[in-house]
LOMARTOR-592469 format. One line per 10 residues: their letters; for each residue y, z negated, x negated of C-alpha. Coordinates in steps of 0.5 Angstrom, whole numbers, plus 500, padded with zeros to 3 digits. Example, Ala and Ser with C-alpha at 12.3 -4.5 7.8 and 13.67 -1.06 7.14 Angstrom:
% LOMARTOR-592469
as> 491:484:475; 498:486:473
END
This chain:
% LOMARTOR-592469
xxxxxxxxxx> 876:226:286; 881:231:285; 886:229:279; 893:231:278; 893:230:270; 887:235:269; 891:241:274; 892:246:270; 886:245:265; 882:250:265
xxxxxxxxxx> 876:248:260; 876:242:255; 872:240:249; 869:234:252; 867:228:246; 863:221:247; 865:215:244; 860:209:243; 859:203:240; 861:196:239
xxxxxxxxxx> 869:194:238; 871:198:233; 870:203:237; 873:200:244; 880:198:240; 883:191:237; 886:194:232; 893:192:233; 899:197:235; 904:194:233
xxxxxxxxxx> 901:194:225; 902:203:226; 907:207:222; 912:209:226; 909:217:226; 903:214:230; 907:208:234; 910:213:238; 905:218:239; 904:221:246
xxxxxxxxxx> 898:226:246; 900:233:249; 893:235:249; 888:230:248; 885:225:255; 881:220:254; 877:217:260; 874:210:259; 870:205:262; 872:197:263
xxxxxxxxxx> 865:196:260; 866:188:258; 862:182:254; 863:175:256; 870:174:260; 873:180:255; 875:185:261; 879:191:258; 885:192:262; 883:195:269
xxxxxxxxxx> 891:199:268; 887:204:262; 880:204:265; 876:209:271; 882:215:270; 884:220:265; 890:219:261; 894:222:255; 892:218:249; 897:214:246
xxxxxxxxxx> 897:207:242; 895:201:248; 889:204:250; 884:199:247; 881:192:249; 887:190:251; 895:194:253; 897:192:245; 890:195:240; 887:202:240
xxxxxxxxxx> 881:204:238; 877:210:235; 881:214:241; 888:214:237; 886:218:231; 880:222:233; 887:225:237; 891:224:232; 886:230:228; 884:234:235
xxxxxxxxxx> 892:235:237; 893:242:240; 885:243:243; 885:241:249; 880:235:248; 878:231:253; 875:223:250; 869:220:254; 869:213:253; 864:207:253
xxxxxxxxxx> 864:202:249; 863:194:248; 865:188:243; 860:185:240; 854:189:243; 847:190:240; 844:196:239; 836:192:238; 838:189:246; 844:192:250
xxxxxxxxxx> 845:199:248; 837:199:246; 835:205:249; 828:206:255; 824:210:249; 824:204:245; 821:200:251; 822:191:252; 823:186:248; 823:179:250
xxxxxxxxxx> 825:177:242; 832:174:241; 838:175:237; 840:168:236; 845:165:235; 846:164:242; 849:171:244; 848:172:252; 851:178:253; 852:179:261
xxxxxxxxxx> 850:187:261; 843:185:259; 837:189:256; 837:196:256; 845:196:260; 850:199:256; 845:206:255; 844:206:263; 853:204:263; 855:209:258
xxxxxxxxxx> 850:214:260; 853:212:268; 860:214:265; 859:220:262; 856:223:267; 862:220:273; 867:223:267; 864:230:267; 863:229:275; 871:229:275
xxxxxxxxxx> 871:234:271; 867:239:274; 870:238:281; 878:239:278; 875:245:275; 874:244:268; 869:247:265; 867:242:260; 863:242:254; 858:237:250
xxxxxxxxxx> 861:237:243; 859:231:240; 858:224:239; 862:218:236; 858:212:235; 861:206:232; 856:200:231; 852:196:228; 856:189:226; 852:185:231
xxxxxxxxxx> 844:188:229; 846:187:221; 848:178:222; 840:178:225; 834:179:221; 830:182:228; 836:187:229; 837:189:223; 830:191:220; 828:195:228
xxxxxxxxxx> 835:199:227; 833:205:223; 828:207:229; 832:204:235; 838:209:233; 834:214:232; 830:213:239; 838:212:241; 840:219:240; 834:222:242
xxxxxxxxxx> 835:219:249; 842:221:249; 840:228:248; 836:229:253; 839:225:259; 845:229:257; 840:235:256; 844:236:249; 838:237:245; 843:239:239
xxxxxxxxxx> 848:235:242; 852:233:234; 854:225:232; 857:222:228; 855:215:225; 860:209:222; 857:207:216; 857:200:216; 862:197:211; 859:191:209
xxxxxxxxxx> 862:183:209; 856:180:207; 858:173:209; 858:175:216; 853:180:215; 847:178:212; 843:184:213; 848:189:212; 844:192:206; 838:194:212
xxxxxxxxxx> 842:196:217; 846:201:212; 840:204:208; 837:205:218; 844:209:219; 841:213:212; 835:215:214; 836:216:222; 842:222:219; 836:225:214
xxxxxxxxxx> 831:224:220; 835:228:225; 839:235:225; 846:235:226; 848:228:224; 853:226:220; 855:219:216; 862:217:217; 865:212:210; 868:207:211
xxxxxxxxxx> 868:203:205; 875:204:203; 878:201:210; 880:195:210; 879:190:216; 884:184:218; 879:179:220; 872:182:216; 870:185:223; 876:190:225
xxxxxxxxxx> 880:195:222; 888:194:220; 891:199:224; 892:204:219; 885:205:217; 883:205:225; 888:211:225; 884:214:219; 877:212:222; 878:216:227
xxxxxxxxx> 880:222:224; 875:222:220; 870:221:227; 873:228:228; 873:232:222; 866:230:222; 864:232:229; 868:239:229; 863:241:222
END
């Protein structure tokens, strides 16, 4: 698929987002500063999927092609996700942002990945999610591969950097979830790497900020994110315990903007 955007693109630093929605966006835009309100990337494009939970679809109009990143690219035309300020950090490099990324999703069942084999054990809480066992590591991994088909077609020639990865919310209410979560993540970026056949590939992972009102096993899946970073080269953790959320789960606009700038100095270390 030829694409006018990408023309005059030589080579770009390619850059994976996923997760959960944080990462996805519904930070709200209209809580900006007015420096990133207006902002229009010169440099920076993302390219995401429409990856959904439930009847939440993110807007077709931002979603299958590449565009500049700007405030309005997340969930829907009026939030941004972690998109906004890993640009805001990488403007002047030509960049490129694949993702992928659903609210409300697992890593224990739909981002759980083929090593970490079935399961039949419930989350609870009457969550039915309509991508299902193992579906958003085989959508994201479809993703990133379409993404970097498009790329390699308009001649540009791509590279891996690394990896934002920005969940845990949902494995830290359940018990199950969150006490499997050290080796599920740990399975996670393994696979990630060798389906991309990126065995160094770097990531960068959120640290869970914990609401333990919301979260009753937040301490578990905080001491798993820990412990997969020592476990593994090239890992960092990403803090988010200074950041403040507007509704215990998602980030005030100000903080997503920082987040993702931090997502960025991370994977550029």
């Amino acid at each position: 698929m030829k694409t006018d955007i990408l023309k005059t693109l030589k080579n770009a630093d390619v850059y994976l987002i996923g997760g959960q929605s944080n990462a996805l966006g519904v930070s709200k835009c209209a809580e900006l500063p007015p420096e990133d309100a207006c902002y229009v990337s010169k440099t920076v494009l993302l390219y995401q999927s429409g990856a959904f939970s439930g009847a939440r679809a993110i807007d077709p109009e931002v979603c299958g092609r590449f565009m500049y990143v700007r405030p309005g690219l997340g969930f829907k035309r009026d939030t941004f996700g972690l998109e906004l300020g890993m640009a805001r950090e990488s403007e002047g490099r030509d960049c490129i942002l694949l993702k992928y990324a659903c609210d409300g999703s697992s890593l224990f069942r739909e981002w759980r990945p083929p090593s970490a084999g079935e399961t039949d054990l419930p989350l609870g809480g009457g969550f039915t999610w309509e991508r299902g066992l193992h579906g958003h590591f085989a959508g994201f991994i479809e993703h990133v591969r379409k993404g970097l088909g498009i790329l390699q077609e308009n001649g540009v020639e791509a590279r891996i950097m690394g990896m934002a990865w920005e969940q845990g919310n949902t494995d830290a209410i359940y018990e199950t979830s969150a006490n499997g979560y050290c080796d599920t993540l740990i399975r996670l970026v393994k696979d990630i790497r060798a389906e991309l056949k990126a065995p160094g590939l770097p990531f960068a992972i959120g640290r869970l900020k914990a609401d333990y009102s919301i979260m009753p096993f937040a301490d578990a899946v905080r001491a798993a994110q820990h412990t997969a970073a020592n476990s593994l080269k090239n890992i960092a953790l990403v803090e988010k315990d200074d950041l403040s959320a507007f509704d215990k789960w998602h980030f005030r606009a100000p903080d997503e903007v920082e987040l993702g700038r931090r997502y960025a100095r991370a994977l550029r270390k």
